[in-house]
TIRO-2110 file (N, C-alpha, C; in Angstrom, 1 decimal):
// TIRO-2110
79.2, 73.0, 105.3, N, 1, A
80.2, 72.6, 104.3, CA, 1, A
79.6, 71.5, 103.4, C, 1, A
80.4, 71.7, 102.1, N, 2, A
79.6, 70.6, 101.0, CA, 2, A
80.0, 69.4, 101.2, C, 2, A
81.3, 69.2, 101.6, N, 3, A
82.0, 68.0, 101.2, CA, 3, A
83.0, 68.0, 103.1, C, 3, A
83.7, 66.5, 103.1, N, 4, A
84.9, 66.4, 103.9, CA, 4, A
86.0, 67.2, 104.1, C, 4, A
86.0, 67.2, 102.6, N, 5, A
87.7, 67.9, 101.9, CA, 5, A
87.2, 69.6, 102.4, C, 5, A
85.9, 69.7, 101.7, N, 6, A
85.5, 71.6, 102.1, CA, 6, A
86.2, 72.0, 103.5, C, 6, A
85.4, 70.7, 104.3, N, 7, A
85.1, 70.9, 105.5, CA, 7, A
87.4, 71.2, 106.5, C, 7, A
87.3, 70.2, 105.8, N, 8, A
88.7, 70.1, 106.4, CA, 8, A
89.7, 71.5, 105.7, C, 8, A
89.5, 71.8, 104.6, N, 9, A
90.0, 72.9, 104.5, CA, 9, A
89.6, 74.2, 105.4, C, 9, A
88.6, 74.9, 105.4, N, 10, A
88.0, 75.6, 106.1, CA, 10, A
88.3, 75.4, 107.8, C, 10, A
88.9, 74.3, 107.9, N, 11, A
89.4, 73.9, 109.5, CA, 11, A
91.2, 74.2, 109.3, C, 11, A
91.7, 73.6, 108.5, N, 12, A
93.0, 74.5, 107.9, CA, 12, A
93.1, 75.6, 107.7, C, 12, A
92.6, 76.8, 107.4, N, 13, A
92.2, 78.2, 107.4, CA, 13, A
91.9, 78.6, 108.8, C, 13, A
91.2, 78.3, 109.5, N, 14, A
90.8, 78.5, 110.5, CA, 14, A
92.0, 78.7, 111.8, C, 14, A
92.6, 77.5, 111.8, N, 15, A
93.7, 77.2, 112.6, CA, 15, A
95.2, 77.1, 112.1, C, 15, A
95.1, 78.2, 111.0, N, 16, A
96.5, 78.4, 110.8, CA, 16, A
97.5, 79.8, 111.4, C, 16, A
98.0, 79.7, 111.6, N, 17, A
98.8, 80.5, 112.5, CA, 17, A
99.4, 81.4, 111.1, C, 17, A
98.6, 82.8, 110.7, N, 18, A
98.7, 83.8, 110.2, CA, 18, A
99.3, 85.0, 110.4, C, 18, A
100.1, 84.9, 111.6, N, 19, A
101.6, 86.0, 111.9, CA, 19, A
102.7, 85.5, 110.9, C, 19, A
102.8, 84.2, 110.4, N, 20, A
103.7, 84.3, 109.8, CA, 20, A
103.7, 84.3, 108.1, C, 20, A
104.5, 84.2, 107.0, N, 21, A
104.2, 84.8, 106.2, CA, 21, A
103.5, 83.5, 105.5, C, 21, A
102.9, 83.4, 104.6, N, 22, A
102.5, 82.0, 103.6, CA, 22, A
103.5, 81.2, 103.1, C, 22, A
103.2, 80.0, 103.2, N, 23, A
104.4, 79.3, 102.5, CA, 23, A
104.9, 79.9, 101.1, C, 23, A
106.1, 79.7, 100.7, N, 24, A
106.0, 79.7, 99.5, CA, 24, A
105.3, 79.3, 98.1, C, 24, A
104.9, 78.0, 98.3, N, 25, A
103.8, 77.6, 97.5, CA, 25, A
102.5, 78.1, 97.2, C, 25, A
102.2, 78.8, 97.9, N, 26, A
100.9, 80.1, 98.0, CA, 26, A
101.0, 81.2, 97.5, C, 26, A
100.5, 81.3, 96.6, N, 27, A
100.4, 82.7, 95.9, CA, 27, A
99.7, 84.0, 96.6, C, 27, A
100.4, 85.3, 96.9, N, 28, A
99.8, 86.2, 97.8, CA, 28, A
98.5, 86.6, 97.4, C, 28, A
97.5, 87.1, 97.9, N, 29, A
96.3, 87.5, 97.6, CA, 29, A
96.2, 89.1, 96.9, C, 29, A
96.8, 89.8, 96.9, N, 30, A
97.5, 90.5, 96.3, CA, 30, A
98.1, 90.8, 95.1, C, 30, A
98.2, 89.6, 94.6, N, 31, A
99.1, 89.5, 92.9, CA, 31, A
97.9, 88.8, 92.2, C, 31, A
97.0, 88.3, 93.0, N, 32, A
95.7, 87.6, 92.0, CA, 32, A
95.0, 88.5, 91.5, C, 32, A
93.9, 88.3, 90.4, N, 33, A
93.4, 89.1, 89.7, CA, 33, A
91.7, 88.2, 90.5, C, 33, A
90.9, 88.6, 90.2, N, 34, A
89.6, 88.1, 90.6, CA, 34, A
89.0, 87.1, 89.3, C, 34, A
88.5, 86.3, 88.8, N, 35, A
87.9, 85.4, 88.0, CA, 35, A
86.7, 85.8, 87.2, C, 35, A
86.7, 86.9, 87.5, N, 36, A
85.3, 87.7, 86.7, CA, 36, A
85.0, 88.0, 85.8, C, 36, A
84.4, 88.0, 84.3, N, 37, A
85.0, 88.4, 83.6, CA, 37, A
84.2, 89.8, 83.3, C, 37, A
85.3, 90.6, 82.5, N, 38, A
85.5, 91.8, 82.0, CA, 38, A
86.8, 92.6, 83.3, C, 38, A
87.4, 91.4, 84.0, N, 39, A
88.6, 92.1, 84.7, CA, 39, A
89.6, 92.1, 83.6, C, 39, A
90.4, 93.3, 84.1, N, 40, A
91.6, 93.7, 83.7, CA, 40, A
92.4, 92.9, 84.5, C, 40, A
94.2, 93.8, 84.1, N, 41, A
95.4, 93.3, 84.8, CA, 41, A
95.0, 94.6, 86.0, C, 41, A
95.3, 93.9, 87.2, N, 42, A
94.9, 94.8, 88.7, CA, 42, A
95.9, 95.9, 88.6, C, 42, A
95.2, 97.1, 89.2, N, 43, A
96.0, 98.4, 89.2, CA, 43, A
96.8, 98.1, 90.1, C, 43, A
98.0, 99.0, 89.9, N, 44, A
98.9, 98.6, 90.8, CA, 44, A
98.8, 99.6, 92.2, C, 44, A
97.8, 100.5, 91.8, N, 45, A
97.5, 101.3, 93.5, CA, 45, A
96.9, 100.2, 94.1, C, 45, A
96.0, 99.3, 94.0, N, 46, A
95.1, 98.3, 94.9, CA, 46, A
96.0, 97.5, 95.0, C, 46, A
96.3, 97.5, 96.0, N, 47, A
97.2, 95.8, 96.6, CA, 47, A
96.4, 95.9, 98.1, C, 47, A
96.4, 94.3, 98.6, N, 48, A
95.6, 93.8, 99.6, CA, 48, A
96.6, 94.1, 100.7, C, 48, A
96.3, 94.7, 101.6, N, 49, A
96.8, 95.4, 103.0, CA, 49, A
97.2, 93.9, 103.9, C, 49, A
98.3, 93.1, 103.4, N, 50, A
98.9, 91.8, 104.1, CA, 50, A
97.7, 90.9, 103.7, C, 50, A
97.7, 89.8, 104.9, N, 51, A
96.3, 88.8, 104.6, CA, 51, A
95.3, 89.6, 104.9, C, 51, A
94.6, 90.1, 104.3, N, 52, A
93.2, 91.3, 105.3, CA, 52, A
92.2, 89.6, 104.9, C, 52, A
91.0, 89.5, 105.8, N, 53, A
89.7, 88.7, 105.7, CA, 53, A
88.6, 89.6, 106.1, C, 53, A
87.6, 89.0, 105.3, N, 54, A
86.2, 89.7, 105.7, CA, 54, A
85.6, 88.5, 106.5, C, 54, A
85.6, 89.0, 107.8, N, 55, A
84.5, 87.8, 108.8, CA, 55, A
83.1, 87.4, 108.7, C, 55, A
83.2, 86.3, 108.6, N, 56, A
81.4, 85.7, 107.9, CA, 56, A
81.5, 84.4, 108.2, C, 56, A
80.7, 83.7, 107.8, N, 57, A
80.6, 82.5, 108.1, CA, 57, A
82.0, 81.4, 107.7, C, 57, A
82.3, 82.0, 106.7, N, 58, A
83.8, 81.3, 106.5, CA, 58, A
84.5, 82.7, 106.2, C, 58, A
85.9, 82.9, 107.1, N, 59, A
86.6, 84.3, 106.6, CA, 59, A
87.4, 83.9, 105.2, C, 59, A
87.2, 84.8, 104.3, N, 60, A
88.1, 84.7, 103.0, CA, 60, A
88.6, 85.9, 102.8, C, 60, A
89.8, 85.9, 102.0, N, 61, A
90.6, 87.0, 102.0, CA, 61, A
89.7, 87.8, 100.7, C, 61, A
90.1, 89.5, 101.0, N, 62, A
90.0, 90.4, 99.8, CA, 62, A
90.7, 90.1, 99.1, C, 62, A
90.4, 90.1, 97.5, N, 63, A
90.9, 89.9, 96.4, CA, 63, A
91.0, 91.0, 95.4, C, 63, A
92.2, 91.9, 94.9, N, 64, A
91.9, 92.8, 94.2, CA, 64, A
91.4, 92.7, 92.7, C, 64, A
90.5, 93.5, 92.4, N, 65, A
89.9, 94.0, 91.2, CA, 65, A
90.2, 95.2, 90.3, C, 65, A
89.9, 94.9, 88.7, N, 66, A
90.0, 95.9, 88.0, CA, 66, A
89.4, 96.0, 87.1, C, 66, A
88.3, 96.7, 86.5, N, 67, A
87.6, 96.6, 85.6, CA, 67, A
88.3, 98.1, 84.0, C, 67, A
87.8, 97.4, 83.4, N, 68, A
87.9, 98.8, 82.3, CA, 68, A
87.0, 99.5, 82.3, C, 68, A
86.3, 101.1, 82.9, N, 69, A
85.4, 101.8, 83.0, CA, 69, A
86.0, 103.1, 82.2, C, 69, A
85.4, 103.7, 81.5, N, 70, A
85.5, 104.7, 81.0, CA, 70, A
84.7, 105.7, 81.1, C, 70, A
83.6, 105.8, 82.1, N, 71, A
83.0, 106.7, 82.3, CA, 71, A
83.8, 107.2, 84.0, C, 71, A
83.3, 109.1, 84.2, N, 72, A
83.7, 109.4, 85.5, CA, 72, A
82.9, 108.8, 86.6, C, 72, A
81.5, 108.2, 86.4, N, 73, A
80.7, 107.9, 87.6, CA, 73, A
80.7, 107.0, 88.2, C, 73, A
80.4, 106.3, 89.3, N, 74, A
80.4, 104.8, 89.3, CA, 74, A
79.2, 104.2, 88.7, C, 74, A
79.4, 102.9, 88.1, N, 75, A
78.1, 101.9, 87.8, CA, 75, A
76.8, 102.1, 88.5, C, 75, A
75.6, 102.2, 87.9, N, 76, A
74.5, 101.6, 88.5, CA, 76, A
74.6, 100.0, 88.7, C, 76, A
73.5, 99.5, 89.4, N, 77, A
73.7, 98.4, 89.6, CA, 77, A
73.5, 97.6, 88.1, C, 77, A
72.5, 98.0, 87.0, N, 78, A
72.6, 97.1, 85.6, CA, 78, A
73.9, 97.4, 85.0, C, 78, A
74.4, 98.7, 85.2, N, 79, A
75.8, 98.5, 84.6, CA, 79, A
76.8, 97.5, 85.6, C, 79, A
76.7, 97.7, 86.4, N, 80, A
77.6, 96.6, 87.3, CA, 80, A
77.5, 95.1, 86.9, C, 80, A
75.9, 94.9, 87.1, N, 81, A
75.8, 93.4, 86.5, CA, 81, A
76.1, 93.1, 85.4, C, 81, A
76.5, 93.9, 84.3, N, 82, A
77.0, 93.8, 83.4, CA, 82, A
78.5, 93.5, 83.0, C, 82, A
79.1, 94.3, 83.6, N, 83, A
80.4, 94.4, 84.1, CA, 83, A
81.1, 93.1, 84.5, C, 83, A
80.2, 92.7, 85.7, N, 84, A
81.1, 91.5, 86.6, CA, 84, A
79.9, 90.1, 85.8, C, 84, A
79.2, 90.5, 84.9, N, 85, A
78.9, 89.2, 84.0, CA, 85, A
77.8, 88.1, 85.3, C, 85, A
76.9, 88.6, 85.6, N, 86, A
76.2, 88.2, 86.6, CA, 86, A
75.2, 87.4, 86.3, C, 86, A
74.7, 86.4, 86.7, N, 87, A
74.0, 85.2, 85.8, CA, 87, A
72.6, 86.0, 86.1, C, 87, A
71.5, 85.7, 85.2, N, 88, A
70.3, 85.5, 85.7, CA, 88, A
69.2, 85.1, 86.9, C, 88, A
68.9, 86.3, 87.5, N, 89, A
68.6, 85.4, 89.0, CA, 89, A
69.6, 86.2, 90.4, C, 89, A
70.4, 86.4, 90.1, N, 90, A
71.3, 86.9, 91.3, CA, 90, A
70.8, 88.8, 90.9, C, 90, A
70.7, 88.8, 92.5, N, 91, A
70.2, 90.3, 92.5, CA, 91, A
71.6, 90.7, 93.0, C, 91, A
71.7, 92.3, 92.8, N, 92, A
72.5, 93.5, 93.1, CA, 92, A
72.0, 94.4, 93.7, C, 92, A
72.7, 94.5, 94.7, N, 93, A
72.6, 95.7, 95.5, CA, 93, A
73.5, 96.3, 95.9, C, 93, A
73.5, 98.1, 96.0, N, 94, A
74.4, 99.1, 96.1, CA, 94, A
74.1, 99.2, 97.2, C, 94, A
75.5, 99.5, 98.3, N, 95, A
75.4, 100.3, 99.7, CA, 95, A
76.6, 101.3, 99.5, C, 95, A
76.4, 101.9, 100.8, N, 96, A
77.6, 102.8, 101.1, CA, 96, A
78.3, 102.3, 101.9, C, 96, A
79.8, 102.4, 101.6, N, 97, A
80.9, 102.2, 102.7, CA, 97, A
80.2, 101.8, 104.5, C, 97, A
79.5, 102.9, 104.6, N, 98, A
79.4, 102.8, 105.9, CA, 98, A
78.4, 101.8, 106.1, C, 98, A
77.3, 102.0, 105.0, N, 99, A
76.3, 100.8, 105.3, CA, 99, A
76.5, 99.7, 105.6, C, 99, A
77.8, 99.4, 104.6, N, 100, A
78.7, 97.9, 104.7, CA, 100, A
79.2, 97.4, 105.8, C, 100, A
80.2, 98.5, 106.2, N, 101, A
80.9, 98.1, 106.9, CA, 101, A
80.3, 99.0, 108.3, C, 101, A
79.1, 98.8, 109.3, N, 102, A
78.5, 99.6, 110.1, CA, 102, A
79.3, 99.9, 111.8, C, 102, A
80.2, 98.7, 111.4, N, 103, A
80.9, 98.9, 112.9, CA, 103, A
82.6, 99.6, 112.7, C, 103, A
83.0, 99.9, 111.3, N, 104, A
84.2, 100.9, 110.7, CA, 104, A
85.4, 99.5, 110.8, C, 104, A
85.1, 97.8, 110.7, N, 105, A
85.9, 97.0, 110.5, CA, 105, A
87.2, 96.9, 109.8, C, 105, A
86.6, 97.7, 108.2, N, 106, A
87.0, 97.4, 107.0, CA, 106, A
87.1, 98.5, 106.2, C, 106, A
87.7, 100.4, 107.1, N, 107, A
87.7, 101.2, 106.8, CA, 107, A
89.1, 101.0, 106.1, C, 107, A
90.2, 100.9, 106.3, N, 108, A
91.3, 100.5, 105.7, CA, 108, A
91.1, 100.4, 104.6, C, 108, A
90.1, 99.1, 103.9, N, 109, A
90.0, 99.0, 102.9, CA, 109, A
89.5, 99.9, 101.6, C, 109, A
88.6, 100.2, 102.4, N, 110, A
87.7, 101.7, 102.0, CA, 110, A
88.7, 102.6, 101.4, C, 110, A
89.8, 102.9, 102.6, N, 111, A
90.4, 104.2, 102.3, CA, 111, A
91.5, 104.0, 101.2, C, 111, A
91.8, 102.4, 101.0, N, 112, A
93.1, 102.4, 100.0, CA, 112, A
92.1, 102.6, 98.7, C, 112, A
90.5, 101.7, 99.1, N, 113, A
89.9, 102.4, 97.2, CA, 113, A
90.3, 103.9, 97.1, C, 113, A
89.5, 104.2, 98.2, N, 114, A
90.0, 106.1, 97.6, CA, 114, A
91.0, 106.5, 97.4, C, 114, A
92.5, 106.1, 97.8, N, 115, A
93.7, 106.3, 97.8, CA, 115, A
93.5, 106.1, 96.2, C, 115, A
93.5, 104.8, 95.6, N, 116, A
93.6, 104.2, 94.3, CA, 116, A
92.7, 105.2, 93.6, C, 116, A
91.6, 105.6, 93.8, N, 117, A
91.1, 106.7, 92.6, CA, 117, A
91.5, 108.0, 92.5, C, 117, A
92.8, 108.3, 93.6, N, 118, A
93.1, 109.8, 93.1, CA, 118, A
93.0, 110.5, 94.3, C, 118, A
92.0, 110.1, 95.4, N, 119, A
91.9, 110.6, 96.6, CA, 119, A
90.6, 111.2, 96.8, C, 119, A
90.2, 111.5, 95.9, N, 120, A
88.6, 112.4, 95.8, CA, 120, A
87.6, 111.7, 94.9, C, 120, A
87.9, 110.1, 94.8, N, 121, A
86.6, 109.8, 93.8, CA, 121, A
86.0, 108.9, 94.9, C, 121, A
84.3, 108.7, 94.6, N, 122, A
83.4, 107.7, 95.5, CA, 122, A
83.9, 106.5, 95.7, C, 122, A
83.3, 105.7, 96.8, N, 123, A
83.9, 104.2, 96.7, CA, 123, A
82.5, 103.5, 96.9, C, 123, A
81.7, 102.8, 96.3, N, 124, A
81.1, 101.9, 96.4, CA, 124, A
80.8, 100.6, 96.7, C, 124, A
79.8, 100.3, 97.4, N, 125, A
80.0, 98.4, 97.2, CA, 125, A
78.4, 97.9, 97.2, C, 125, A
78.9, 97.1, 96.2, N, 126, A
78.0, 96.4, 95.7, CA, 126, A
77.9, 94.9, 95.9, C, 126, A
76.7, 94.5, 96.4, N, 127, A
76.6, 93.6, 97.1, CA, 127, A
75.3, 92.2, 96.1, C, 127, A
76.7, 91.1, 95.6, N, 128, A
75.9, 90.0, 94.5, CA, 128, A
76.0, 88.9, 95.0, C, 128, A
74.0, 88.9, 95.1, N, 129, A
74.0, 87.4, 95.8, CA, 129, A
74.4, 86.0, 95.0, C, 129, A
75.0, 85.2, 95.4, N, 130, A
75.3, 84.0, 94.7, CA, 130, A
74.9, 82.8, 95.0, C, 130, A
74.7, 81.9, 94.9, N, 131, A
74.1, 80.9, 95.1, CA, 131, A
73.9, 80.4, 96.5, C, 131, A
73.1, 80.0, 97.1, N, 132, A
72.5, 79.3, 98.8, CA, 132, A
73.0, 80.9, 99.3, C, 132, A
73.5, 80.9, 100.4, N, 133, A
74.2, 82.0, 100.8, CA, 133, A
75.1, 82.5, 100.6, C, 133, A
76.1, 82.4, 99.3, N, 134, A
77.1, 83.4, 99.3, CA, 134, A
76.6, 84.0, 99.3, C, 134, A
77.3, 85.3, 99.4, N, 135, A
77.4, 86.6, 98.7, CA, 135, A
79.0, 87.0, 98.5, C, 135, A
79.2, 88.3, 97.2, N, 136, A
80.5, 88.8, 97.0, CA, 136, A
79.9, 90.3, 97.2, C, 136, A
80.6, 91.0, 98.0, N, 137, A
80.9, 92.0, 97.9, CA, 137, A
82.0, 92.8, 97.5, C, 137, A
81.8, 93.6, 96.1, N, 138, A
82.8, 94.5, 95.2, CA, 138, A
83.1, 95.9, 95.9, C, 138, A
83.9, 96.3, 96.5, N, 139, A
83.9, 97.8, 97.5, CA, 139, A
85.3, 98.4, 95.7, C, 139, A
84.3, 99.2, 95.7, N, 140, A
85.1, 99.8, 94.1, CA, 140, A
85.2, 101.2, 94.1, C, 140, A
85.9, 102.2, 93.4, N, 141, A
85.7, 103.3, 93.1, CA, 141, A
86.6, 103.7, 92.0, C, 141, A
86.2, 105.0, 91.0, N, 142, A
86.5, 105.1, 89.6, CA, 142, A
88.3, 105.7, 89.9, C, 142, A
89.2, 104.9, 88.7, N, 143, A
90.2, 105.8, 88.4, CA, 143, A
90.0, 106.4, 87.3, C, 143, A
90.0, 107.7, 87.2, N, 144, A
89.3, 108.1, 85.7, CA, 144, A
91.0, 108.2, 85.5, C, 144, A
91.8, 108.2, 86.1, N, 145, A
93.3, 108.8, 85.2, CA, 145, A
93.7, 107.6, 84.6, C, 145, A
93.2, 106.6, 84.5, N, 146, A
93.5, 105.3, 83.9, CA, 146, A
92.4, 104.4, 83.2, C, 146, A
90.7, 105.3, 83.4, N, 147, A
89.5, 104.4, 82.7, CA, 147, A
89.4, 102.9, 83.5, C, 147, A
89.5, 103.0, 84.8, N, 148, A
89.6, 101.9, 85.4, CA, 148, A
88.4, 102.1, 86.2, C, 148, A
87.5, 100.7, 87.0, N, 149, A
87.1, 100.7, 88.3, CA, 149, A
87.7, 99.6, 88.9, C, 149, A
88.4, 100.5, 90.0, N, 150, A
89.4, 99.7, 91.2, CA, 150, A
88.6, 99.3, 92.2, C, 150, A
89.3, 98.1, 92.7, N, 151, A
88.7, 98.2, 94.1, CA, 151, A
89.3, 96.5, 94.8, C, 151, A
88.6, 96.3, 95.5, N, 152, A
88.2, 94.7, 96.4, CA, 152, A
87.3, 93.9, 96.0, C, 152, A
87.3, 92.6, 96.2, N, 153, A
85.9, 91.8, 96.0, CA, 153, A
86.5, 91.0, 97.2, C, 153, A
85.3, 90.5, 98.3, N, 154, A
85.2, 89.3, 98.6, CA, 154, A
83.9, 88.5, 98.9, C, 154, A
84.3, 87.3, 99.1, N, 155, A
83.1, 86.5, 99.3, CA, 155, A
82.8, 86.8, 100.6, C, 155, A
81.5, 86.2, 101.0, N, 156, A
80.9, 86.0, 102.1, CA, 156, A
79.6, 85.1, 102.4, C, 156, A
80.2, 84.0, 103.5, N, 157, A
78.3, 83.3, 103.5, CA, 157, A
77.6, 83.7, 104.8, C, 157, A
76.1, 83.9, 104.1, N, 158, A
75.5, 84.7, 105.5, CA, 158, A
74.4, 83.7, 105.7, C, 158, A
73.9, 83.2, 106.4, N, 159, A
72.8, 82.3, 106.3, CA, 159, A
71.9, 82.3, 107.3, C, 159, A
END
């Protein structure tokens, strides 16, 4: 942790009793859009399956995504870094669902991308290192009936 405050947050996360719903003052993770630019307003097939977290060194919730895509295929990785506006220096890398997720943790999420593209389009994830150890991983796949790529992003520190 960088700071006290980091620190103490991430200890509030940790030990908050998550059966119940978020205060009201908390905006659900689900109605946010991701900070990236070239996002859209989020499709309304991707909504975040309750609090879902990806486990890492600090768990953070999935955040849904929406990009403007007009092509049927998914991104290569330079179209992607283009897309999510990726600085200089941070590498990209593409896996498969399963590569990602190797123990089937985070099939749920998988299946709602596919759900969101129609039912028969790829889902990808792409994996952008960020500074010391983050990483975000984007698990996306194409809505062509709307020129969208849908999907999830979340963070992760691996170190």
């Amino acid at each position: 942790m960088s700071s006290d405050a980091g620190y103490a947050a991430f200890l509030g996360r940790v030990q908050r009793d998550y059966s119940n719903p978020p205060p009201s003052n908390e905006t659900p993770t689900a109605e946010k859009a991701a900070t990236v630019a070239g996002i859209v307003n989020v499709n309304p097939a991707i909504r975040v399956p309750g609090k879902r977290y990806y486990v890492s060194e600090t768990d953070e919730p999935f955040e849904s995504v929406s990009f403007t895509w007009h092509k049927r295929t998914l991104p290569d990785k330079y179209e992607f870094w283009r897309l999510v506006g990726v600085q200089n220096g941070q590498e990209i890398t593409q896996l498969e669902p399963s590569t990602w997720d190797s123990r089937g943790e985070y099939m749920d999420v998988v299946h709602d991308v596919t759900k969101a593209t129609g039912g028969g389009g790829a889902v990808r994830v792409y994996r952008v290192e960020g500074a010391g150890s983050r990483v975000e991983y984007f698990v996306v796949g194409v809505d062509e009936g709307n020129g969208k790529l849908v999907g999830f992003k979340v963070l992760s520190v691996e170190s």
